[in-house]
PDB file with SEQRES, HELIX, SHEET and CRYST1 records, atoms N, CA, C and O in Angstrom:
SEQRES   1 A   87  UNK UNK UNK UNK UNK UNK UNK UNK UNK UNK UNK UNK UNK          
SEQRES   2 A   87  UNK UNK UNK UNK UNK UNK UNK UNK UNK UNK UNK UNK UNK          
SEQRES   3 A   87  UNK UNK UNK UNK UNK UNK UNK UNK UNK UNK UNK UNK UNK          
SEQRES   4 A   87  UNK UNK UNK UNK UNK UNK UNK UNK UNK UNK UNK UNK UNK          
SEQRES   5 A   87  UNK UNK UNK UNK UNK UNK UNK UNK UNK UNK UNK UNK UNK          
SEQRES   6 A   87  UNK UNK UNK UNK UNK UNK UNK UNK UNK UNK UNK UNK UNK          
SEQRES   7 A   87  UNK UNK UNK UNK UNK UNK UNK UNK UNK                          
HELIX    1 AA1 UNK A    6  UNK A   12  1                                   7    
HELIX    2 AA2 UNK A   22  UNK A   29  1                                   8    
HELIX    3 AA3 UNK A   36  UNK A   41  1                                   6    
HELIX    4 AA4 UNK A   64  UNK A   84  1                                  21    
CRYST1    1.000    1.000    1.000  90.00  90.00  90.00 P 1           1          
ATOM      1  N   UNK A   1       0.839  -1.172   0.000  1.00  0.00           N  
ATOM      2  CA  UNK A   1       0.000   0.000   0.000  1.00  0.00           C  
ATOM      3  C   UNK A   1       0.883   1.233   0.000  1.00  0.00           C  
ATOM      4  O   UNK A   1       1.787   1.372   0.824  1.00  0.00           O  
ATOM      5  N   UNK A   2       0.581   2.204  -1.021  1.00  0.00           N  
ATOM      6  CA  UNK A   2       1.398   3.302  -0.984  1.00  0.00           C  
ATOM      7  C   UNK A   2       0.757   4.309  -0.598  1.00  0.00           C  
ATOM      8  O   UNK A   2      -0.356   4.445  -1.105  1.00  0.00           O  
ATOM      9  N   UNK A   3       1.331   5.620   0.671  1.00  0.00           N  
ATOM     10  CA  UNK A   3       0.639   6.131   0.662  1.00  0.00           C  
ATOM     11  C   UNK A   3       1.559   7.827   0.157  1.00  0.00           C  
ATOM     12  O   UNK A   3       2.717   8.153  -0.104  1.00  0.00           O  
ATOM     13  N   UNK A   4       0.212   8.507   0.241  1.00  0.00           N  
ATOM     14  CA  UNK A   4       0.633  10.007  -0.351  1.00  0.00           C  
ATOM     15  C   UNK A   4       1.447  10.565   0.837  1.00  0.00           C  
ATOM     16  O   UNK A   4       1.652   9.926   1.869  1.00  0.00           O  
ATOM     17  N   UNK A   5       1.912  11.871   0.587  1.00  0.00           N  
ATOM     18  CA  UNK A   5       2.537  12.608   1.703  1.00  0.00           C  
ATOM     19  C   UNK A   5       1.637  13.265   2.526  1.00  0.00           C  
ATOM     20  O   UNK A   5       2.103  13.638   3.603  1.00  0.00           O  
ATOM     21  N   UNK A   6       0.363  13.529   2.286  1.00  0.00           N  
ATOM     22  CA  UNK A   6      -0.628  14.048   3.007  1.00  0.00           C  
ATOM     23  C   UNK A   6      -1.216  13.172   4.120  1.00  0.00           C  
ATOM     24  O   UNK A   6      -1.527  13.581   5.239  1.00  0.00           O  
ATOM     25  N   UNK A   7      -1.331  11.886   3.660  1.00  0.00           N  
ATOM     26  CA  UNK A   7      -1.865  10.729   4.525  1.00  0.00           C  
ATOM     27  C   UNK A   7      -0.696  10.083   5.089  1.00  0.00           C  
ATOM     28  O   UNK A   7      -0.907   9.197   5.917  1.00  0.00           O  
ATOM     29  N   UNK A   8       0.663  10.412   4.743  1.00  0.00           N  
ATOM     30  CA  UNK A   8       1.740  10.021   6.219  1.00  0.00           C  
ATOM     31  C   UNK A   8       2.002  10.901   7.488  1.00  0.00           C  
ATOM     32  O   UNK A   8       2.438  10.712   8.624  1.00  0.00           O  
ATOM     33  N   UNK A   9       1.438  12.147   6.615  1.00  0.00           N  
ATOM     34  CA  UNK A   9       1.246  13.669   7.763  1.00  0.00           C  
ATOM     35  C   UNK A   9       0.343  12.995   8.926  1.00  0.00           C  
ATOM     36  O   UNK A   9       0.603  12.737  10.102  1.00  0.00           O  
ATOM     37  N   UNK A  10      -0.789  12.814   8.162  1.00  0.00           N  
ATOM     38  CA  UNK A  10      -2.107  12.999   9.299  1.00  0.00           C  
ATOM     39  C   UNK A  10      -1.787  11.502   9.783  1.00  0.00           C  
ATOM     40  O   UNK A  10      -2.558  11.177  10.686  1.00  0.00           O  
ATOM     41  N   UNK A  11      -1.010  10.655   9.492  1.00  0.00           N  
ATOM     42  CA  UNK A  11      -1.082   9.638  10.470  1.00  0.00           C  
ATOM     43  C   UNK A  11      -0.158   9.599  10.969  1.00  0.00           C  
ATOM     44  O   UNK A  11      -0.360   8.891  11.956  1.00  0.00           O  
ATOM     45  N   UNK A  12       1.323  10.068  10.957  1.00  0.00           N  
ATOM     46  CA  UNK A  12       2.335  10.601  11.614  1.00  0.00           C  
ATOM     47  C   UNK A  12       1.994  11.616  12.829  1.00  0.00           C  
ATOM     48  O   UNK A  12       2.378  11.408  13.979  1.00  0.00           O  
ATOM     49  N   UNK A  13       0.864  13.269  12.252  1.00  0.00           N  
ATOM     50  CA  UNK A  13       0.373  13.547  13.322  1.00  0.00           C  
ATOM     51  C   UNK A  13      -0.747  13.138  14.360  1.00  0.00           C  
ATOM     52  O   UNK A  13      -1.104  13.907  15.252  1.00  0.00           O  
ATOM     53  N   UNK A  14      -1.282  11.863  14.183  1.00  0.00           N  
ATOM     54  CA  UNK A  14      -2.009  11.478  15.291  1.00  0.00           C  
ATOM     55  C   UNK A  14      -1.432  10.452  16.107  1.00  0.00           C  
ATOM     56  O   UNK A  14      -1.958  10.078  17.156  1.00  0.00           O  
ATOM     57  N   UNK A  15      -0.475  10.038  15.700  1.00  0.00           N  
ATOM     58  CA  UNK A  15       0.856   9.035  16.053  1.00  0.00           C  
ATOM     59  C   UNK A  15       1.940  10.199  16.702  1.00  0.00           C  
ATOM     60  O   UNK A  15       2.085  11.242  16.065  1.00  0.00           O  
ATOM     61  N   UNK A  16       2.760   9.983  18.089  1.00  0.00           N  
ATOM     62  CA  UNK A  16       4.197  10.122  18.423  1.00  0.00           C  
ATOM     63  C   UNK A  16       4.943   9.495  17.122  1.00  0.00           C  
ATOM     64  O   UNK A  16       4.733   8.378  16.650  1.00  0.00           O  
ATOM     65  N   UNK A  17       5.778  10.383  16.695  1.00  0.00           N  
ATOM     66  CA  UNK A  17       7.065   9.672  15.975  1.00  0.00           C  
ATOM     67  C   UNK A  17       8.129   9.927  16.852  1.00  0.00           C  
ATOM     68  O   UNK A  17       8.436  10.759  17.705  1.00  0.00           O  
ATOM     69  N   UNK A  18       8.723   8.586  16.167  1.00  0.00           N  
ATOM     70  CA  UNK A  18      10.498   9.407  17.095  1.00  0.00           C  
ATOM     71  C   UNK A  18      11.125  10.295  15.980  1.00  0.00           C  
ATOM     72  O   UNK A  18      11.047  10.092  14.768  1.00  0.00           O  
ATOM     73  N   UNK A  19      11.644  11.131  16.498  1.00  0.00           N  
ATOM     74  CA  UNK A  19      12.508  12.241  16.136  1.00  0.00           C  
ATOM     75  C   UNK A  19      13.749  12.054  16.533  1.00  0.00           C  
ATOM     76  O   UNK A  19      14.058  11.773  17.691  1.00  0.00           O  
ATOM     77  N   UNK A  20      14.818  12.252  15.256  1.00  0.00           N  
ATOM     78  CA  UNK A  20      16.676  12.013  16.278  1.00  0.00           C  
ATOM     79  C   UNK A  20      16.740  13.329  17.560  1.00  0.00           C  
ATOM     80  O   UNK A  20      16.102  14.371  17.709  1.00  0.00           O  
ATOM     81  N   UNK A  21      17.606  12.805  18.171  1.00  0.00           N  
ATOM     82  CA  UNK A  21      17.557  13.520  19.426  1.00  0.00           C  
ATOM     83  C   UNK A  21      18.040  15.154  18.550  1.00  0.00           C  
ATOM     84  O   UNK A  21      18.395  15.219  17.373  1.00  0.00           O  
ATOM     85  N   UNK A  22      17.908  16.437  19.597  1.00  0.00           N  
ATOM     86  CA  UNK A  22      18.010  17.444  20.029  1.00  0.00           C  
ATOM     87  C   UNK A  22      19.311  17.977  18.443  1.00  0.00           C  
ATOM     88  O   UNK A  22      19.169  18.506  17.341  1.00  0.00           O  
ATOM     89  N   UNK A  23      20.275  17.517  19.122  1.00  0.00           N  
ATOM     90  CA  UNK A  23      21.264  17.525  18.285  1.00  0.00           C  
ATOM     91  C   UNK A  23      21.626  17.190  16.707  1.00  0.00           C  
ATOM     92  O   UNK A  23      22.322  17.836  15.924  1.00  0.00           O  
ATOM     93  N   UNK A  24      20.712  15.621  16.469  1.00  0.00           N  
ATOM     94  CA  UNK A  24      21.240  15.582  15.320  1.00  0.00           C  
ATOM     95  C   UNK A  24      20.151  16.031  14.325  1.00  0.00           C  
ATOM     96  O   UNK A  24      20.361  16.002  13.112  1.00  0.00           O  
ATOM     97  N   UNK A  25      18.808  16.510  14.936  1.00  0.00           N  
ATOM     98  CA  UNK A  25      18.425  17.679  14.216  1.00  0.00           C  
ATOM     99  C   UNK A  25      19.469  18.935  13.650  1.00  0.00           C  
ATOM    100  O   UNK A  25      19.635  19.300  12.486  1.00  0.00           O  
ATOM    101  N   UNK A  26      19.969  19.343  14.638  1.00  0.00           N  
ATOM    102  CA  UNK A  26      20.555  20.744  13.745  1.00  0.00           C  
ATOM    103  C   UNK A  26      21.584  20.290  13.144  1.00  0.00           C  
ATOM    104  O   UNK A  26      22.238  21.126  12.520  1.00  0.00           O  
ATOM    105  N   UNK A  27      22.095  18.764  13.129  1.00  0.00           N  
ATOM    106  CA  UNK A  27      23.546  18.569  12.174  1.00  0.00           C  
ATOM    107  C   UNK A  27      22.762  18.424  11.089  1.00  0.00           C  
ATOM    108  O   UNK A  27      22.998  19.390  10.362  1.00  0.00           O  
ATOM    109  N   UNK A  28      21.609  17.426  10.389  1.00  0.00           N  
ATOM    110  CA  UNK A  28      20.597  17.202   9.281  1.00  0.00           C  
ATOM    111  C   UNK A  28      19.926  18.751   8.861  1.00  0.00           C  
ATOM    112  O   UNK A  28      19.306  18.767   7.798  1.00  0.00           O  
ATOM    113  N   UNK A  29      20.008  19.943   9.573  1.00  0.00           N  
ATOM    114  CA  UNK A  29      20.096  21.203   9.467  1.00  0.00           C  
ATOM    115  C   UNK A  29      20.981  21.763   8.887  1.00  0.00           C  
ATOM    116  O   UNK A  29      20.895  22.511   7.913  1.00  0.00           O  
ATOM    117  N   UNK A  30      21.914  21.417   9.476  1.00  0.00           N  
ATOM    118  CA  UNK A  30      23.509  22.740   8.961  1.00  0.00           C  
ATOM    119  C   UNK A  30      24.113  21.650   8.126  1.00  0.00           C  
ATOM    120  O   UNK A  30      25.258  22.043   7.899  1.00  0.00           O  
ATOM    121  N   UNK A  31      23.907  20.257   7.439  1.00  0.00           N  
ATOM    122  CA  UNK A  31      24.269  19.784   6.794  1.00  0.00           C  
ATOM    123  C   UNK A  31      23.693  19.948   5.336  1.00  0.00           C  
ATOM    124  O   UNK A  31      24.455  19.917   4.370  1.00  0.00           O  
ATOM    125  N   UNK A  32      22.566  20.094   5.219  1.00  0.00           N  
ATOM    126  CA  UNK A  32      22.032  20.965   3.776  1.00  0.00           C  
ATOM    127  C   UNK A  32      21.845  22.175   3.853  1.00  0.00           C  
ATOM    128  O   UNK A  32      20.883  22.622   3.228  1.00  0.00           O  
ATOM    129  N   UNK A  33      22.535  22.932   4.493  1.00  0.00           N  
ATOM    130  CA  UNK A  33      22.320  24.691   4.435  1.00  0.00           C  
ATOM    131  C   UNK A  33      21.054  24.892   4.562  1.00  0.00           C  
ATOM    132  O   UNK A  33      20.359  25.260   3.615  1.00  0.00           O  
ATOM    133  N   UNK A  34      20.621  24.687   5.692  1.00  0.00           N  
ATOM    134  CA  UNK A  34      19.061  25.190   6.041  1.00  0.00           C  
ATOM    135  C   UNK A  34      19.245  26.056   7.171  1.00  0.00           C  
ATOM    136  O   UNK A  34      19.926  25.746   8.149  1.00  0.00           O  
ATOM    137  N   UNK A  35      18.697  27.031   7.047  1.00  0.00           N  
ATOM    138  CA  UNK A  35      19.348  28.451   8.624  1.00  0.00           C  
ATOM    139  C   UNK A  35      17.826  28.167   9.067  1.00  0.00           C  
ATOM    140  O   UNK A  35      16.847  28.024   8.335  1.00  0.00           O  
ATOM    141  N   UNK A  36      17.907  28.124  10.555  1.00  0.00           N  
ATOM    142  CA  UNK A  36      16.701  27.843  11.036  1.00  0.00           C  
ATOM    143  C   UNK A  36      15.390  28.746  10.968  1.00  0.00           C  
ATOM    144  O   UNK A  36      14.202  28.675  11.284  1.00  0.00           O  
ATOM    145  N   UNK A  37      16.229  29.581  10.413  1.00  0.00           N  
ATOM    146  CA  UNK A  37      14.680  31.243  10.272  1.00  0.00           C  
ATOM    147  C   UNK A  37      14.059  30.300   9.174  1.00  0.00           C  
ATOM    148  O   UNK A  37      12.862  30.013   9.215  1.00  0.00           O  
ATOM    149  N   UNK A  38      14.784  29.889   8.323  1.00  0.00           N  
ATOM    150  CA  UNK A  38      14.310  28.992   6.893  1.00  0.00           C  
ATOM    151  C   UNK A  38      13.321  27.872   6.847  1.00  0.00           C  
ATOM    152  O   UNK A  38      12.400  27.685   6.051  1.00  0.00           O  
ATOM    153  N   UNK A  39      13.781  27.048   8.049  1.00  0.00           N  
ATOM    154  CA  UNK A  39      12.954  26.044   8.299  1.00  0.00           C  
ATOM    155  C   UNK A  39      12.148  26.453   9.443  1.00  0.00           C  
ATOM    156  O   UNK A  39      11.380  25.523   9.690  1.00  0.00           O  
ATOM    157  N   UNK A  40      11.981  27.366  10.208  1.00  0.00           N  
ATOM    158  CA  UNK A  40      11.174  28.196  10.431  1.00  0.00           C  
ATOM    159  C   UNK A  40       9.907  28.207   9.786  1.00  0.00           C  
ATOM    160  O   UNK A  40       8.880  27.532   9.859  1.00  0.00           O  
ATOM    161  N   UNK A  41      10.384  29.387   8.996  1.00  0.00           N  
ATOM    162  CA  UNK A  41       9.299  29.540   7.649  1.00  0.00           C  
ATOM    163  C   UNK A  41       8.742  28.367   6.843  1.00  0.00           C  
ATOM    164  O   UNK A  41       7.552  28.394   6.527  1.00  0.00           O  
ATOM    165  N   UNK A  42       9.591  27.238   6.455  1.00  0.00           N  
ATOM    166  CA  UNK A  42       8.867  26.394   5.902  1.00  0.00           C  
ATOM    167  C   UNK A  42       7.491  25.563   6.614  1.00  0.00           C  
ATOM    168  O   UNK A  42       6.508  25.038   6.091  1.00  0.00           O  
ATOM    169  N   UNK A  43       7.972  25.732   8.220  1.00  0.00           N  
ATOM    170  CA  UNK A  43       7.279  24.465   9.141  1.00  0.00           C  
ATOM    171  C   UNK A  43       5.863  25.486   9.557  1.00  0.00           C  
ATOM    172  O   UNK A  43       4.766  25.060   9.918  1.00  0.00           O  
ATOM    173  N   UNK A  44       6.217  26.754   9.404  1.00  0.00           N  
ATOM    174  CA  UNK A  44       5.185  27.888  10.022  1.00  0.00           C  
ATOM    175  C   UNK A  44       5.517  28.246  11.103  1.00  0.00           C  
ATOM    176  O   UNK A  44       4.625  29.030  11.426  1.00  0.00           O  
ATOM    177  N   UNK A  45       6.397  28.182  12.095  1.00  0.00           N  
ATOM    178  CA  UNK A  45       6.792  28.338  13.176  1.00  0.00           C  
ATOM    179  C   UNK A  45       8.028  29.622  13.341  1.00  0.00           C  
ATOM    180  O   UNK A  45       8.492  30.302  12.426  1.00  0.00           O  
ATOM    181  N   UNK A  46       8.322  29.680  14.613  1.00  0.00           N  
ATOM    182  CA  UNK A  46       9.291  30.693  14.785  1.00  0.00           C  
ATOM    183  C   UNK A  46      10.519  30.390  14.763  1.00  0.00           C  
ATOM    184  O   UNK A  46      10.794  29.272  15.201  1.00  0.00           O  
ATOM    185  N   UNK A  47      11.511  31.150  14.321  1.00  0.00           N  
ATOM    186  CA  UNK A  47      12.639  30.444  14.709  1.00  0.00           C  
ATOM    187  C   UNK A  47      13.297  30.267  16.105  1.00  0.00           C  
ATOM    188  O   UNK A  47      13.998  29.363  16.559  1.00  0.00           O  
ATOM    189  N   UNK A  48      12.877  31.336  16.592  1.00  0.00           N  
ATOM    190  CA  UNK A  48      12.861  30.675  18.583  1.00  0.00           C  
ATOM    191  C   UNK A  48      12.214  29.314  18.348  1.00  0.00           C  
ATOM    192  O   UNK A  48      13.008  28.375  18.296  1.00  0.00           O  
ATOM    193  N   UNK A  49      11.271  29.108  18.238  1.00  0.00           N  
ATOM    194  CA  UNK A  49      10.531  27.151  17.972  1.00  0.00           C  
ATOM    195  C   UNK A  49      11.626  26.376  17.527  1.00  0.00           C  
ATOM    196  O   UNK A  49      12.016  25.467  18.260  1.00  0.00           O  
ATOM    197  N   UNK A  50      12.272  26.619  16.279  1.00  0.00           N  
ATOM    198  CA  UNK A  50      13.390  25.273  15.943  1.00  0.00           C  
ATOM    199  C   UNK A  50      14.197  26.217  16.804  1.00  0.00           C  
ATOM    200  O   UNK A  50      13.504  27.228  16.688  1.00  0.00           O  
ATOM    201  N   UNK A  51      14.946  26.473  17.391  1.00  0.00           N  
ATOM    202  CA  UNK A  51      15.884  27.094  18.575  1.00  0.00           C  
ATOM    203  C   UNK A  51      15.943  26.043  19.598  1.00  0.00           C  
ATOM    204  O   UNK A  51      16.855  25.331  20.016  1.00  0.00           O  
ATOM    205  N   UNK A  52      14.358  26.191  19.949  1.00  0.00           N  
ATOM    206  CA  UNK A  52      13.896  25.051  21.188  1.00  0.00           C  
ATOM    207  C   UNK A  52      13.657  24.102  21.033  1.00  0.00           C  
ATOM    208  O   UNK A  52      13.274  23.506  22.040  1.00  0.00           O  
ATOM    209  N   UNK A  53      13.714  23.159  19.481  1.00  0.00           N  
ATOM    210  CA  UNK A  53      13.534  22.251  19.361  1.00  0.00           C  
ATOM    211  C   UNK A  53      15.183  21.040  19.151  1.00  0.00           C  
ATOM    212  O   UNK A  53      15.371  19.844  19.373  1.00  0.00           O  
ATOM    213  N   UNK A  54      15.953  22.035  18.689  1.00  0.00           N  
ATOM    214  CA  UNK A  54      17.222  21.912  18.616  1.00  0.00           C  
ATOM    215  C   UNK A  54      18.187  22.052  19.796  1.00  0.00           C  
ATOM    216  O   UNK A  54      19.395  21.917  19.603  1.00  0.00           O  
ATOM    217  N   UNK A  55      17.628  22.355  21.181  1.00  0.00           N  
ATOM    218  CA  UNK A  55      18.213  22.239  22.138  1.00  0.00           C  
ATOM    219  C   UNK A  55      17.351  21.739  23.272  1.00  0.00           C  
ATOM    220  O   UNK A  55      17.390  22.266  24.384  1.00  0.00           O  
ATOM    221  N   UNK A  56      16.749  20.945  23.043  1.00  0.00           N  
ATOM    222  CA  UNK A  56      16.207  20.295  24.027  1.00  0.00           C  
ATOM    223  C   UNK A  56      15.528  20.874  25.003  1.00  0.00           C  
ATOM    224  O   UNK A  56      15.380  20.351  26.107  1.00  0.00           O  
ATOM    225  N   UNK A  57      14.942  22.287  24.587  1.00  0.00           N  
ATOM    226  CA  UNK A  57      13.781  23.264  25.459  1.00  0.00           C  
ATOM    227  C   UNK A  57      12.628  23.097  25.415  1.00  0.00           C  
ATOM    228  O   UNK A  57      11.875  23.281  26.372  1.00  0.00           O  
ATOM    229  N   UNK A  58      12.133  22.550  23.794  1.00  0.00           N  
ATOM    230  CA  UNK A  58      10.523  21.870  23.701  1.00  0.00           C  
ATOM    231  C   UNK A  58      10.891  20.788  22.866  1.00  0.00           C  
ATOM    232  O   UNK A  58      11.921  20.281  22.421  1.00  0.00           O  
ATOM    233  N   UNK A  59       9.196  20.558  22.803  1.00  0.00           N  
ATOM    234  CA  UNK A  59       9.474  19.224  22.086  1.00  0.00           C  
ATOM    235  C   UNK A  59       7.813  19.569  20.665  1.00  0.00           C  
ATOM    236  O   UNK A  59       6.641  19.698  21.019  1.00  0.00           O  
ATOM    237  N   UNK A  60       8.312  19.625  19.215  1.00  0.00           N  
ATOM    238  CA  UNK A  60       6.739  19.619  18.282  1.00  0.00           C  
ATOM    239  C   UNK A  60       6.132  18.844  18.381  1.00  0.00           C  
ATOM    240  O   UNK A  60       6.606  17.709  18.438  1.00  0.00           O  
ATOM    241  N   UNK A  61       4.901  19.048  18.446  1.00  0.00           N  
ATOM    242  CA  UNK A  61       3.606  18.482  18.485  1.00  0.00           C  
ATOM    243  C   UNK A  61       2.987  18.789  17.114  1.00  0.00           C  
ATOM    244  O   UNK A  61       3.289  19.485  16.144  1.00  0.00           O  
ATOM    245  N   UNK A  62       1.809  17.815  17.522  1.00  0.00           N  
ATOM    246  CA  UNK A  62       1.015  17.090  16.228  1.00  0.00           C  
ATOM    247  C   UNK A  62       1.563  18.035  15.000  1.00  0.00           C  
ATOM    248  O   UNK A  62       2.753  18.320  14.860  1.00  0.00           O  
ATOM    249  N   UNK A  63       0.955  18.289  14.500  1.00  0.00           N  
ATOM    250  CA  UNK A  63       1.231  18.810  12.609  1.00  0.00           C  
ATOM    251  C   UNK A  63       2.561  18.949  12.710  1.00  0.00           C  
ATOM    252  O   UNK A  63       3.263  18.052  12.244  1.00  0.00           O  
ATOM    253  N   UNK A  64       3.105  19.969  13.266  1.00  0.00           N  
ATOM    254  CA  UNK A  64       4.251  20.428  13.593  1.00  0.00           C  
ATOM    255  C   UNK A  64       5.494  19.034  13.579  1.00  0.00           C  
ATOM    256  O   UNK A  64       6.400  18.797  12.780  1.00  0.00           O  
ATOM    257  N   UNK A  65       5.119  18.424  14.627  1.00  0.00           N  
ATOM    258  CA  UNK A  65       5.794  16.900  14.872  1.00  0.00           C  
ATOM    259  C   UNK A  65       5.878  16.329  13.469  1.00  0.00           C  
ATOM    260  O   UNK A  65       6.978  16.206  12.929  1.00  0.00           O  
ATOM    261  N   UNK A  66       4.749  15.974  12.858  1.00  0.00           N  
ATOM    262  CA  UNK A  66       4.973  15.034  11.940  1.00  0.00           C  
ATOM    263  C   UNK A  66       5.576  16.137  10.231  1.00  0.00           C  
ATOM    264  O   UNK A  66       6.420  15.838   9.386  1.00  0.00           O  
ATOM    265  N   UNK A  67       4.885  17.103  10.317  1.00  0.00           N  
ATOM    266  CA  UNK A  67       5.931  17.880   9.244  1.00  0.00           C  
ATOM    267  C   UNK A  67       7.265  17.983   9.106  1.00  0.00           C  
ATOM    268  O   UNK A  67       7.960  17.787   8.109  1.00  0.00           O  
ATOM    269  N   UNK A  68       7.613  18.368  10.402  1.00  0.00           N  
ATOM    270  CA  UNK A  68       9.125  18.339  10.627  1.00  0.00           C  
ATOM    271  C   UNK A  68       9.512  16.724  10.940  1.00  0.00           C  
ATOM    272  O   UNK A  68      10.527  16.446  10.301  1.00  0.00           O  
ATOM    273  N   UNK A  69       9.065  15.676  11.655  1.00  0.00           N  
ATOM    274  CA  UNK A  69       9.513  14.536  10.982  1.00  0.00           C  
ATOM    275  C   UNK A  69      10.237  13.850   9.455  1.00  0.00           C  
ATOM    276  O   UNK A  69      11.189  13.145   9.121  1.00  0.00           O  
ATOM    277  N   UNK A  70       9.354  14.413   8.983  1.00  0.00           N  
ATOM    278  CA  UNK A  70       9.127  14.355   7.214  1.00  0.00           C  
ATOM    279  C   UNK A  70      10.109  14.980   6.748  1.00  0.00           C  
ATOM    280  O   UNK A  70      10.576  14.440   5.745  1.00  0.00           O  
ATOM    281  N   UNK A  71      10.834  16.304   7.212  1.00  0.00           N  
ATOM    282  CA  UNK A  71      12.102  16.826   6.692  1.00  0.00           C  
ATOM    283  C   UNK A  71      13.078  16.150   7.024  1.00  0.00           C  
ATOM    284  O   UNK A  71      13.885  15.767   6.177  1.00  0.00           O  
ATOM    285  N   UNK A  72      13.248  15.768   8.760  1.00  0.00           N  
ATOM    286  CA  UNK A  72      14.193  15.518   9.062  1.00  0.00           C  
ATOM    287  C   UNK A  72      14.431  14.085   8.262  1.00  0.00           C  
ATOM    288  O   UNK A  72      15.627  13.904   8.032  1.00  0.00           O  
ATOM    289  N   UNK A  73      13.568  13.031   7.788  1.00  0.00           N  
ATOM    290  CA  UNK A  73      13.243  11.763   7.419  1.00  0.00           C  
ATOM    291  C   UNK A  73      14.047  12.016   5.953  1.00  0.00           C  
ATOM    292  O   UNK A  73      14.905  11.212   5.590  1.00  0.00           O  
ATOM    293  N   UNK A  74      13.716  13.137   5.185  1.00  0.00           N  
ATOM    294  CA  UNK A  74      14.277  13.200   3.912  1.00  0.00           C  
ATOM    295  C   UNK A  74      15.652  13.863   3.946  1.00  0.00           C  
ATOM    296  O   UNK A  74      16.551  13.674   3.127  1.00  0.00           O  
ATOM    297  N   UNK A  75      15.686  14.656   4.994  1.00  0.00           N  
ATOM    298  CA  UNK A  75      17.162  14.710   4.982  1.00  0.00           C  
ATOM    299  C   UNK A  75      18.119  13.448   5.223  1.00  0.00           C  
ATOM    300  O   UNK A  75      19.105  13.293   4.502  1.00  0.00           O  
ATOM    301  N   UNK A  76      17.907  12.826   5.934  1.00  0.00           N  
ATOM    302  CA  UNK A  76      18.521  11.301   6.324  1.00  0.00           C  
ATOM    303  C   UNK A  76      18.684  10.633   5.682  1.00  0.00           C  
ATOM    304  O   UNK A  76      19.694   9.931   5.719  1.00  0.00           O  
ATOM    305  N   UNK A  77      17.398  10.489   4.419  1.00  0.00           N  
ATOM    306  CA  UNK A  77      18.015   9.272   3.545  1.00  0.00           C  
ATOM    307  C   UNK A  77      18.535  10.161   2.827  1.00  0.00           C  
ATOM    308  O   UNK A  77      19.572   9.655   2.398  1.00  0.00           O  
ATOM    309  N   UNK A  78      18.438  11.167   2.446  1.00  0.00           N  
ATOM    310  CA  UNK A  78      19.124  11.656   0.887  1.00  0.00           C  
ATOM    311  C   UNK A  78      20.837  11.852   1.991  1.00  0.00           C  
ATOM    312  O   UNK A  78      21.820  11.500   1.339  1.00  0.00           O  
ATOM    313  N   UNK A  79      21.081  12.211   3.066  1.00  0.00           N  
ATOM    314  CA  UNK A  79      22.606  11.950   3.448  1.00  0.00           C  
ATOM    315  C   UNK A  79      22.899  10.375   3.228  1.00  0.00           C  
ATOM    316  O   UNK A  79      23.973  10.123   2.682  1.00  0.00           O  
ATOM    317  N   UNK A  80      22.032   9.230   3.606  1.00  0.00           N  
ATOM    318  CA  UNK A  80      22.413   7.959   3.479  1.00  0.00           C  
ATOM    319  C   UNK A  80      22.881   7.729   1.865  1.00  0.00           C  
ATOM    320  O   UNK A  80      23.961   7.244   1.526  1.00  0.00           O  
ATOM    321  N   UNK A  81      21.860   8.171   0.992  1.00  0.00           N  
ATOM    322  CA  UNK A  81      21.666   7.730  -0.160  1.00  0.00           C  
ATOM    323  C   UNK A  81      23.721   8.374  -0.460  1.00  0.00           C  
ATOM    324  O   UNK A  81      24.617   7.624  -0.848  1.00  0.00           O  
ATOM    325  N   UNK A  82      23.848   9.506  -0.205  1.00  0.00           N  
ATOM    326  CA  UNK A  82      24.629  10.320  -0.890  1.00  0.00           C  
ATOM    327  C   UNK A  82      25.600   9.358   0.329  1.00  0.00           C  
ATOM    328  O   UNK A  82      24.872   9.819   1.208  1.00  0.00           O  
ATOM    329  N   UNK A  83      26.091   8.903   0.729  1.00  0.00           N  
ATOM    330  CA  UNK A  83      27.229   8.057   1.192  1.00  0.00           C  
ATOM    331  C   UNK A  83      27.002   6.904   0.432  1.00  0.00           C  
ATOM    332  O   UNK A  83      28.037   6.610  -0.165  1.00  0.00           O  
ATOM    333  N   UNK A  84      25.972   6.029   0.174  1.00  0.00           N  
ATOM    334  CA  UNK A  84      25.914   4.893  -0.602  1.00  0.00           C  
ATOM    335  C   UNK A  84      26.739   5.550  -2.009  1.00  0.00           C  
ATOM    336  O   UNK A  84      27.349   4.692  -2.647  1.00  0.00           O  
ATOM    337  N   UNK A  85      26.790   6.441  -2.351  1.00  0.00           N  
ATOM    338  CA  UNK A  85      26.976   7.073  -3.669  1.00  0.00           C  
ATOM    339  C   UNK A  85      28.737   7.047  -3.806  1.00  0.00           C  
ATOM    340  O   UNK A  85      29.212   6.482  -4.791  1.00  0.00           O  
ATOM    341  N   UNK A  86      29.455   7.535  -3.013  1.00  0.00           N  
ATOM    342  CA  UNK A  86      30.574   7.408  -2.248  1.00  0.00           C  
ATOM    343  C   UNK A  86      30.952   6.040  -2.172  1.00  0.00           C  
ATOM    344  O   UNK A  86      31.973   5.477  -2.567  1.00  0.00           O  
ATOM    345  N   UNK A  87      30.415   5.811  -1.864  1.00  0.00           N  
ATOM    346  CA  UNK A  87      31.282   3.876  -1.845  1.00  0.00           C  
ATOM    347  C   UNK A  87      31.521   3.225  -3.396  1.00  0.00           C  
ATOM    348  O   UNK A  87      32.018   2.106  -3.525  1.00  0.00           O  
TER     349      UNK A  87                                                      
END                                                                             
């Protein structure tokens, strides 16, 4: 079953996902040149919000949670993919 990106949102946000800890958010950050005002703006949020999400001050919830899941998720494989590439 394949699903769309809209229907991994809404079941991602009615679901906890895990998220990499605190930290390796902002390395999957500063590893594709994303400045957090940026992903900020993309997620709708402030950049105080990824500030606090990147240091272990809050934690995103629903939409929020699973949107930013979804980045951090595509940043990961496209770093995996791009080391498979390397070998």
């Amino acid at each position: 079953m394949t699903m769309d990106n809209d229907a991994v949102r809404e079941l991602a946000a009615n679901m906890i996902v895990a998220l990499p800890n605190p930290a390796e958010r902002a390395r999957l950050r500063n590893l594709f040149g994303v400045s957090q005002g940026t992903l900020a703006g993309i997620l709708g949020v402030s950049r105080r919000t990824v500030y606090a999400w990147e240091h272990d001050i809050a934690e995103p919830t629903g939409a929020n949670r699973a949107n930013y899941w979804s980045i951090l998720t595509l940043w990961s494989e496209r770093e995996q993919a791009a080391k498979q590439d390397n070998n």
